[in-house]
Each structure stands twice: as structure tokens, then as C-alpha cells.
DOZAGU-468927 format. One record per residue (C-alpha): z, x, y; residue number from 0. Coordinates in nm, 4 decimals. Each point is the difference from the previous one (the first is absolute). Last residue first. Layout:
SITE|Z|X|Y|NUM
...
END
This chain:
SITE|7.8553|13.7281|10.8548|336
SITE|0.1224|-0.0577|-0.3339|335
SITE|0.1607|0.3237|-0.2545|334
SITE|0.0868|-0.1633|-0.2872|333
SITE|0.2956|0.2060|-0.2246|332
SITE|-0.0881|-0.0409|-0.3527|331
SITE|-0.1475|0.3089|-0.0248|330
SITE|0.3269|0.1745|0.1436|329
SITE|0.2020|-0.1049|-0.2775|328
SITE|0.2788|-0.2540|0.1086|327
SITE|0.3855|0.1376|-0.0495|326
SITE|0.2873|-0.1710|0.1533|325
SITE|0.3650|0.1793|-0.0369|324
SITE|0.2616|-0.1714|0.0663|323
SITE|0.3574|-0.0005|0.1922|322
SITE|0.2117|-0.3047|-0.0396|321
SITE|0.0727|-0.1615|0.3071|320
SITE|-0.0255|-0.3568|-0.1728|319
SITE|0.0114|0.0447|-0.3594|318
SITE|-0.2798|0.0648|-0.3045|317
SITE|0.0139|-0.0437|-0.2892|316
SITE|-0.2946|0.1858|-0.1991|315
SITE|0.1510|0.0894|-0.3430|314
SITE|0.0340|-0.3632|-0.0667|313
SITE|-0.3632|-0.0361|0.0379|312
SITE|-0.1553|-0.3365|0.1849|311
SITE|-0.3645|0.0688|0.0332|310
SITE|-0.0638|0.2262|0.3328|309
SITE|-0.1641|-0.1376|0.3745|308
SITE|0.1242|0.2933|0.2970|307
SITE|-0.0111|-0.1852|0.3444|306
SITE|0.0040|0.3207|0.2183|305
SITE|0.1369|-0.0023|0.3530|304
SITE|-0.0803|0.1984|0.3114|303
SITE|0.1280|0.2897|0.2501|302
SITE|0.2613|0.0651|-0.2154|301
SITE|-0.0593|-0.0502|-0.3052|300
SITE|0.1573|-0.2588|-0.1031|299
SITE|-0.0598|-0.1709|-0.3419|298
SITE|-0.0499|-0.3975|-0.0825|297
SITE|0.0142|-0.0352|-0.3804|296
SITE|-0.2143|-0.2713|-0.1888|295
SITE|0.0898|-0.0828|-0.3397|294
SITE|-0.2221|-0.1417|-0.2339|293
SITE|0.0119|-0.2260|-0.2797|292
SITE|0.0248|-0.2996|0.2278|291
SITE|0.0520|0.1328|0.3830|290
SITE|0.3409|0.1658|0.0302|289
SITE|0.1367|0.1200|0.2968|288
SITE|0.1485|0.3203|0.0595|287
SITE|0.0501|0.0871|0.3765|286
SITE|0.0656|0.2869|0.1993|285
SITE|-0.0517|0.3545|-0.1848|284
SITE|0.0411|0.2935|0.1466|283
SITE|-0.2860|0.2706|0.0194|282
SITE|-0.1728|0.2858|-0.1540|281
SITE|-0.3681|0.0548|-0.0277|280
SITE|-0.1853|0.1345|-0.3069|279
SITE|-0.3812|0.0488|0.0463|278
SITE|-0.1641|0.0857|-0.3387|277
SITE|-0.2134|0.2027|-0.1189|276
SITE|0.1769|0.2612|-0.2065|275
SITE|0.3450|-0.1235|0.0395|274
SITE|0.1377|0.0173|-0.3177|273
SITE|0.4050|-0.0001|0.0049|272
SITE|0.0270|-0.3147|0.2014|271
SITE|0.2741|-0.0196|0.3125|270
SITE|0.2808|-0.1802|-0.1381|269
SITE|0.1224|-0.3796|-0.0245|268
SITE|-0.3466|-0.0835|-0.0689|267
SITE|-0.2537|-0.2510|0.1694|266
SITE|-0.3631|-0.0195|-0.0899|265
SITE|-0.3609|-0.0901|0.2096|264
SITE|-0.2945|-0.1587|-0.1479|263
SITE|0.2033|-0.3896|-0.0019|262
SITE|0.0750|0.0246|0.3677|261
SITE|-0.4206|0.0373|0.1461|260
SITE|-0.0207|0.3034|0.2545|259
SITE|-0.1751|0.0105|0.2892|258
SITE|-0.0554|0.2836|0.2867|257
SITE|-0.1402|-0.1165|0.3601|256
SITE|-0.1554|0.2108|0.2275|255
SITE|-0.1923|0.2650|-0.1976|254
SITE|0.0623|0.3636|0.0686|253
SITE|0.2811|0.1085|-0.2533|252
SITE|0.1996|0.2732|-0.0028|251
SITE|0.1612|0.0195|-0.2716|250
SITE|0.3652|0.0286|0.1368|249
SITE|0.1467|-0.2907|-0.2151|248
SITE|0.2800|-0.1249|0.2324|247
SITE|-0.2035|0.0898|0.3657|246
SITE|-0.3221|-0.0654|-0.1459|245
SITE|0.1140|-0.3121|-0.1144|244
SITE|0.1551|-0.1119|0.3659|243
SITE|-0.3252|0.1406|0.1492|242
SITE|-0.2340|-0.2083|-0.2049|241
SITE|0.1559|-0.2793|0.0264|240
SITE|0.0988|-0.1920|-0.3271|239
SITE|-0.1242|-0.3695|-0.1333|238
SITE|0.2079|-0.0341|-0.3584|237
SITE|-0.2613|-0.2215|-0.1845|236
SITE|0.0657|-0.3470|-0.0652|235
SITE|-0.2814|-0.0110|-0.1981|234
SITE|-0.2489|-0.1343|0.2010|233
SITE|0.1007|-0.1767|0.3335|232
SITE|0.1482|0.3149|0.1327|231
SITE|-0.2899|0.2575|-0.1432|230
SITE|-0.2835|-0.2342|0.1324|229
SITE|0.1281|-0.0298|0.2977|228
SITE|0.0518|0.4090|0.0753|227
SITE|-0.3791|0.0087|-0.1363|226
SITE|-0.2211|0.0778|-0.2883|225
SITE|0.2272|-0.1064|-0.2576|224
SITE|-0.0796|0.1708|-0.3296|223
SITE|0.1820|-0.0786|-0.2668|222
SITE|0.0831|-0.3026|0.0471|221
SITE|-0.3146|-0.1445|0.1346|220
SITE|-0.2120|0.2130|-0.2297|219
SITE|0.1944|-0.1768|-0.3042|218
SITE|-0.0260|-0.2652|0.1512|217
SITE|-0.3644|-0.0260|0.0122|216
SITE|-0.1436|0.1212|0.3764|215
SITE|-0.0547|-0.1322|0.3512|214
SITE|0.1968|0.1053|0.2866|213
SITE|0.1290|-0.1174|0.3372|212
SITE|-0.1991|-0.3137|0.0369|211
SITE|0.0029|-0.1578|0.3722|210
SITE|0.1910|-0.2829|0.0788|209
SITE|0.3267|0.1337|0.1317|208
SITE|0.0326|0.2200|-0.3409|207
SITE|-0.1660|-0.1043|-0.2997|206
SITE|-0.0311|0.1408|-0.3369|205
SITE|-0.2775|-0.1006|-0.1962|204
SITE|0.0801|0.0610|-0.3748|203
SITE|-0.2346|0.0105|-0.2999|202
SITE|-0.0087|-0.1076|-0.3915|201
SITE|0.3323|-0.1425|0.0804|200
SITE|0.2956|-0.2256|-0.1862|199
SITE|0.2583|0.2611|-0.0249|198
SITE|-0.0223|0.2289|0.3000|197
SITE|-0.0706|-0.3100|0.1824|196
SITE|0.3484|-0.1660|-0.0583|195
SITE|0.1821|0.3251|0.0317|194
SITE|-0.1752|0.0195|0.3783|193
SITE|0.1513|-0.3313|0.0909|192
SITE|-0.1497|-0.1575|0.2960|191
SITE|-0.2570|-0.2096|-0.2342|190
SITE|-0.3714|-0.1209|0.0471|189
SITE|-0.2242|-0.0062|-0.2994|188
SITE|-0.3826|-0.0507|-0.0342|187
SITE|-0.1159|-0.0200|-0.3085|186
SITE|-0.3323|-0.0139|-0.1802|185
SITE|-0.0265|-0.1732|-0.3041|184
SITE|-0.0446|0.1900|-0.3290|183
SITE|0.1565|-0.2791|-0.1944|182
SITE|0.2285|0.1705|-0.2398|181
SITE|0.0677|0.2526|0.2893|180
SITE|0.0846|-0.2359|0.2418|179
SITE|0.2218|-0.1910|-0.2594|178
SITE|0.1998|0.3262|-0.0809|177
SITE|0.0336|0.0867|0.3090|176
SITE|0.1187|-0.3551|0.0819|175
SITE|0.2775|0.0369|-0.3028|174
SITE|0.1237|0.3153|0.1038|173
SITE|0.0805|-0.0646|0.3127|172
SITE|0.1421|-0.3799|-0.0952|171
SITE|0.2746|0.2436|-0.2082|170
SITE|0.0418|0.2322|0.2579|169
SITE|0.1138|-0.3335|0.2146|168
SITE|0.1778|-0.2148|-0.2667|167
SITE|0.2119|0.3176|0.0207|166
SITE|0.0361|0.0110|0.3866|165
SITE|0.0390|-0.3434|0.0846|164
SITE|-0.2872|-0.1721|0.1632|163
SITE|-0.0740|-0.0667|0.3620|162
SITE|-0.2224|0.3334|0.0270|161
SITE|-0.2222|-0.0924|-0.2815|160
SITE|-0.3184|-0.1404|0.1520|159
SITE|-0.0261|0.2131|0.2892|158
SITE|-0.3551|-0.0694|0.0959|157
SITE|-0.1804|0.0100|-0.2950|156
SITE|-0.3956|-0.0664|0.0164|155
SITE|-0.1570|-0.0044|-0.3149|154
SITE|-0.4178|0.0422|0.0668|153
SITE|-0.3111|-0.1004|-0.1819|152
SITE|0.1789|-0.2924|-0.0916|151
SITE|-0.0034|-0.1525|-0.3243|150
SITE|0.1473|-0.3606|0.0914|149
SITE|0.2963|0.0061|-0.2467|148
SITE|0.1410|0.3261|0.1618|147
SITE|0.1367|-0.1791|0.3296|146
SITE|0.1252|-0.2827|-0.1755|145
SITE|0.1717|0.2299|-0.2899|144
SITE|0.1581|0.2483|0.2505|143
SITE|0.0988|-0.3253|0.1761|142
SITE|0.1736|-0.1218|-0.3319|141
SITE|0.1455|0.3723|-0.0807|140
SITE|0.2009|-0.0308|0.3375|139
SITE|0.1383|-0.3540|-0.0802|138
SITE|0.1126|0.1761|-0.3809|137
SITE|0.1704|0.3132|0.2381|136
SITE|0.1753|-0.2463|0.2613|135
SITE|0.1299|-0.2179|-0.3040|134
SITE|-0.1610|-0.3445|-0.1153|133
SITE|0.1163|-0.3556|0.0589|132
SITE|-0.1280|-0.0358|0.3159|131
SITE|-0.3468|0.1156|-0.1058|130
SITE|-0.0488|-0.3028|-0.1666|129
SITE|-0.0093|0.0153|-0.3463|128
SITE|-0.2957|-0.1241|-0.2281|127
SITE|-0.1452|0.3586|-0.1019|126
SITE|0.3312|0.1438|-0.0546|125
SITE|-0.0124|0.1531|-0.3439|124
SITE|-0.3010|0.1203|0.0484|123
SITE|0.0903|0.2042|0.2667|122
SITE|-0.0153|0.4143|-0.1320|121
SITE|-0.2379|0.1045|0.2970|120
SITE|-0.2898|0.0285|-0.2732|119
SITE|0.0842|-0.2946|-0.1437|118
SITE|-0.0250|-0.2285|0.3111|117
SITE|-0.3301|0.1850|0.0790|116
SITE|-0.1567|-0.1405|-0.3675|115
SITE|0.0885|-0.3460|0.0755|114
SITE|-0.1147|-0.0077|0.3431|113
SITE|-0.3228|0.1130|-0.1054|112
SITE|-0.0492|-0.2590|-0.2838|111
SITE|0.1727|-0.2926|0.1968|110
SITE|-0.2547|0.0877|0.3069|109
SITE|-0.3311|0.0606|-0.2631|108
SITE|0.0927|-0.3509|-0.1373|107
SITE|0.0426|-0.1311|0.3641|106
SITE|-0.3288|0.1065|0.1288|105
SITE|0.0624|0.2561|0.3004|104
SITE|-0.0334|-0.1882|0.3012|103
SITE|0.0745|0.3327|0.2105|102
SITE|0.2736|-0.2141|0.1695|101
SITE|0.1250|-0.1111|-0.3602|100
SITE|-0.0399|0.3918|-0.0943|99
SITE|0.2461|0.0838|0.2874|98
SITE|0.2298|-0.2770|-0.1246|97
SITE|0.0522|0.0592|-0.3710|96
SITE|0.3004|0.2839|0.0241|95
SITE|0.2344|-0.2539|0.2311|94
SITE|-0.1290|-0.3166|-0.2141|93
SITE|0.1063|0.2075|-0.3398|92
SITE|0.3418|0.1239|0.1620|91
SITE|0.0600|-0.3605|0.0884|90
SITE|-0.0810|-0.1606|0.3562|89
SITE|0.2352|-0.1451|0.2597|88
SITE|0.1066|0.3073|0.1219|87
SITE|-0.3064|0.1903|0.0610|86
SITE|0.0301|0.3427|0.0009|85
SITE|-0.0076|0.2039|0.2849|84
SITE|0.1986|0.3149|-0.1954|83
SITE|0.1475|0.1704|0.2971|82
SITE|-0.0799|0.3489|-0.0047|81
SITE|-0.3999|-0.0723|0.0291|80
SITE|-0.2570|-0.0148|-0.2827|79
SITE|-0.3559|0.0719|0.0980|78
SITE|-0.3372|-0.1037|-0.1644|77
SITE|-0.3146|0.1207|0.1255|76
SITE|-0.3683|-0.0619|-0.1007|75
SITE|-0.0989|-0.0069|0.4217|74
SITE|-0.1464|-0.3445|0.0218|73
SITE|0.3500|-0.2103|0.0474|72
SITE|0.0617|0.2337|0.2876|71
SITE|-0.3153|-0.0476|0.2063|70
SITE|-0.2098|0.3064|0.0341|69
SITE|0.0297|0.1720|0.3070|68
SITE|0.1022|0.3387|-0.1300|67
SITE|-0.1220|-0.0338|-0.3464|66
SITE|-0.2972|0.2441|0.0457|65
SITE|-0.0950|-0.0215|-0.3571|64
SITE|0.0062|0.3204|-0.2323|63
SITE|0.2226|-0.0932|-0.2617|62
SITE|0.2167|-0.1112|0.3004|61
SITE|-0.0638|0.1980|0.3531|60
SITE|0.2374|-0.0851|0.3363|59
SITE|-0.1442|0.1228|0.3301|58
SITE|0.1295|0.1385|0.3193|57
SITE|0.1509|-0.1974|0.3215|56
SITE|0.2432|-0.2661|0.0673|55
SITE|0.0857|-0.0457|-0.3781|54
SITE|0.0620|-0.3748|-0.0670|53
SITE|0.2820|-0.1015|-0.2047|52
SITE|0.0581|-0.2583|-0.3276|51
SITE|-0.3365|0.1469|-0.1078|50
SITE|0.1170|0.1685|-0.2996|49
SITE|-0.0867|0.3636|0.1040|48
SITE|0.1731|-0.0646|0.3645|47
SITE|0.2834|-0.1668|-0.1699|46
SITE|-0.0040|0.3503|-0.1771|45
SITE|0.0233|0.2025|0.2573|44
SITE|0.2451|-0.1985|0.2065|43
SITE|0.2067|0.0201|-0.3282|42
SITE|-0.0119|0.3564|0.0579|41
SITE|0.0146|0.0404|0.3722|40
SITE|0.2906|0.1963|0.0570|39
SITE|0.2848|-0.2475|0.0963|38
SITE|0.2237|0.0378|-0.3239|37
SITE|0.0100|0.3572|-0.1433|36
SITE|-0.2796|0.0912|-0.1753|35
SITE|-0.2382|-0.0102|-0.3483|34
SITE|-0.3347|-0.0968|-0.0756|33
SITE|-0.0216|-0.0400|-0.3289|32
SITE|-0.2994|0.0208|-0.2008|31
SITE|-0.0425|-0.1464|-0.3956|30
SITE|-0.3792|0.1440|-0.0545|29
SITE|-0.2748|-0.2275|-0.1604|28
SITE|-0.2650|0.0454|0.2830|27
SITE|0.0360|0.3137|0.1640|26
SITE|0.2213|-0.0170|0.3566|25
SITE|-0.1190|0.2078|0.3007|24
SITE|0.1528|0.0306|0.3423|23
SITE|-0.0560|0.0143|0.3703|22
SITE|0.2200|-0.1732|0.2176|21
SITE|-0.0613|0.0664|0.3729|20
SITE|0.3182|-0.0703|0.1645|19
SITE|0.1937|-0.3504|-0.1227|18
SITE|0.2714|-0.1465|0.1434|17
SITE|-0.1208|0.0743|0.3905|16
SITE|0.2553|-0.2444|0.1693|15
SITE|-0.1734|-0.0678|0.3362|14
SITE|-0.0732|-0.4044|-0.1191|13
SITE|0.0169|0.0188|-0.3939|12
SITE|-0.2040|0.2961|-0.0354|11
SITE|-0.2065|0.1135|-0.3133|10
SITE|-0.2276|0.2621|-0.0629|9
SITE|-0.2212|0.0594|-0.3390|8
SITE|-0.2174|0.3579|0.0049|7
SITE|-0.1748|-0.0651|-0.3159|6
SITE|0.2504|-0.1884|-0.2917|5
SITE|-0.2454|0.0726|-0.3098|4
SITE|0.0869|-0.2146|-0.3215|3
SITE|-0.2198|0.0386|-0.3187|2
SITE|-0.0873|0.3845|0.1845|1
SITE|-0.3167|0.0481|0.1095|0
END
């Protein structure tokens, strides 16, 4: 058995069925994400894990204990929430300490540990603060710290970045992978933004309406969506009818669904000279808007649109109602049904 087995897990709150039969696997000392739009049943999931929720029918293994009924406190798991729940009117070294003082860890073995987990998320320096006087990202690294002080068998994340600015963001991202790995703890992380678990992920669970889409590594995930959902919360792939690509491309296609991810496709000013595998469609182009180093064009078709990604080139300028020429090989092209 897997180090944590969710078998068959269902969950109403009154008629609202929030989670259908979950069935999943997580190996002990992965970093997991399960990943969603808001209202799907991931951070039901994992209050369900943690004990903070009951499941109304199936079973909950940890490290091969039936956990499903076991009281919270019991269950070897630590979770860290989007708002930091510290304590106000204790330092950073009081906020990190207090788990182990409700363990009654022996003080000398509580300064010891709390020392060395202060270091490690880069707070030394403010060990006698209060968290008042810190930023959003140092508060963030103090409950990282609490919930990481303890050992658990299990890291529980529940959105723990999504009120912090973007760059202290990918910076934090990196940092807690880099913990979890250093570690080896087991990890549990709930997020809405796809980018966020593309970086940070041994494995993604993607929900949709509390059920799990598709399983995979990102790189499978991206690659590879196994469904219509998959492909438009993945990737921003370009989502095309069959018909309406037929029609444009005529290939001939039986699937129902054809997607195509912006950055594999290119964008000329004339049709390209080699064409030996490739699918070249022309169209107008709509929109230019930039995005970073990249530059995503919008390009009508027709009977659909094409978001085209490219690095910025001079030589590629584009302007509204200018015609193009967009050119995807036909390998990349996913056929989905």
C-alpha cells in the first residue's frame, strides 16, 4: 500500500456531493499538488487527510494506518493554511516552539530544534520579533517553520502562497521545494495555479467538480492532457473543433477535439518555404499582447482563433489585420476525444 491511500472517500455537506469516490495514491517523500479551480474539493481533500473534516463514507490510510477516525492531533500531520495563524503576542521563536511545548518536548531539545528550523527558513535574524513586525513572505516562512519543527509524517499546504506578491512568490516556491526535499517529508500541496504546480511537483492531481481528472508528472500533464479540461487548464492550449479544423486544415481528422499549445506553433509574414510536415494555416491577426519575454498573438481564422506564444523578434511585428501565416507540425497537433 501506498504511504497515503485515499480508498473511495465521499463527502457531502447537506445534498452538496463535494467529493465522488476519491481514489488516489501518494508515496512517502513526494511534493504532490492537487491542483483546480476554486470549489472542487481539494482543500476538502486534504482537511479530510488532516482531520479538520470528516469523510461521509470510504477510508483514509497513513503509513499504513486506517487514519479515518483517528483524532486529529494523532494523525502525524502538520498543515499550513493561506493565512499565517500566528500568534500575535508571541516572537518568531515562541510561534516556531509551540507545537513541541504541547508535545512537552524538553526545553533544551525545543531551543535546539527551533534553532536549527529558523536557519533553514533563513530567520535567525528575527528570532525575538513579533510577527507584526515582519513581511507577508518572513510571517509565511514562520508557519512553514512551526509546522515543520514537529517532524510530521505529513506537510499539508493549503494555499500557502496565494496572498503573496508574485516574485516573493517563485521565490518562497523554490525555497519549500527545496526544504521538502532536504527533509524528505511528504507533501501535500493545494494551489489553483497550474504554473505553480508545474514548478514545485513530483505529481499533479487535477480536479474537476470533485472528482480527479488526471494523474501524471508535469511533464505528462502538459504534454499530454487526457481530456478537453485538462488541455484548457494546462497549458493554455488553443481548444479547436474538430470540424472547424478540418474545415481550415483539410486533414481529416476523426477525434473530437484538436489541441495545440501557443509556444510549438510559428508566425511569419509569408507562407514557409519547407513545408514537409507541417500544417500552415493562414489568418489575420487580432491582438498582440505581450506577456514578459514573450509575445502572444491572437490570429483569426475564421471559424476559430489561435493564441500564437513567440520571444520578442524585431523581425516578427506584427499589426492588427495583418495577414500571417501559422505553422504547427502535425505531430504536435493532439488529437483528444
Amino acid at each position: 500500500m501506498a504511504y497515503i491511500h485515499f480508498e473511495k472517500v465521499n463527502k457531502f455537506f447537506g445534498t452538496n456531493h463535494v467529493l465522488k469516490d476519491i481514489s488516489l495514491d501518494i508515496e512517502q517523500g513526494q511534493l504532490v499538488s492537487f491542483l483546480g479551480p476554486s470549489g472542487c474539493g481539494k482543500s476538502t481533500l486534504l482537511r479530510c487527510l488532516s482531520g479538520l473534516e470528516s469523510v461521509t463514507s470510504g477510508q483514509i490510510f497513513l503509513d499504513g494506518r486506517d487514519v479515518t477516525d483517528v483524532d486529529p492531533r494523532r494523525r502525524g500531520c502538520s498543515m499550513v493554511f493561506q493565512q499565517y495563524s500566528l500568534f500575535p503576542n508571541l516572537t518568531v521563536r515562541q510561534n516556531v516552539a509551540f507545537g513541541l511545548k504541547m508535545q512537552k518536548v524538553p526545553k533544551h531539545e525545543i531551543d535546539a530544534k527551533v534553532t536549527e528550523m529558523l536557519q533553514m527558513v533563513g530567520l535567525s535574524e528575527k528570532t525575538n520579533q513579533y510577527p507584526r513586525a515582519l513581511s507577508g513572505g518572513q510571517q509565511q516562512r514562520v508557519a512553514l517553520a512551526r509546522a515543520l519543527v514537529v517532524r510530521p509524517k505529513v506537510l499539508l499546504l493549503d494555499e500557502p502562497l496565494s496572498a503573496i506578491d508574485a516574485l516573493l512568490r517563485k521565490n518562497l516556491q523554490i525555497e519549500i521545494r527545496k526544504l521538502q526535499k532536504d527533509l524528505g517529508i511528504t507533501t501535500l500541496f493545494v494551489t489553483h495555479d497550474q504554473d505553480e504546480a508545474m514548478v514545485m511537483s513530483d505529481n499533479i492531481f487535477l480536479f474537476n467538480t470533485g472528482s480527479i481528472e488526471q494523474t501524471g508528472s508535469p511533464i505528462e500533464m502538459y504534454t499530454k492532457p487526457a481530456s478537453r479540461y485538462a488541455a484548457s487548464f494546462i497549458g493554455h492550449y488553443n481548444i479547436i473543433e474538430r470540424d472547424s479544423f478540418n474545415a481550415k486544415t483539410r486533414l481529416g481528422l476523426t477525434c473530437q477535439t484538436i489541441a495545440i499549445r501557443p509556444e510549438i506553433m510559428d508566425i511569419t509574414a509569408e507562407p514557409p518555404k519547407d513545408t514537409d510536415g507541417l500544417i500552415v494555416m493562414k489568418g489575420k491577426v487580432n491582438t498582440s499582447i505581450p506577456h514578459g519575454n514573450i509575445i502572444r498573438f491572437t490570429v483569426d481564422m475564421g471559424d476559430f482563433n489561435l493564441d500564437v506564444d513567440i520571444l520578442f523578434d524585431a523581425t516578427k511585428t506584427f499589426a492588427t489585420g495583418d495577414t500571417v501565416y501559422v505553422s504547427v507540425r502535425e505531430m504536435d497537433i493532439l488529437r483528444i476525444d
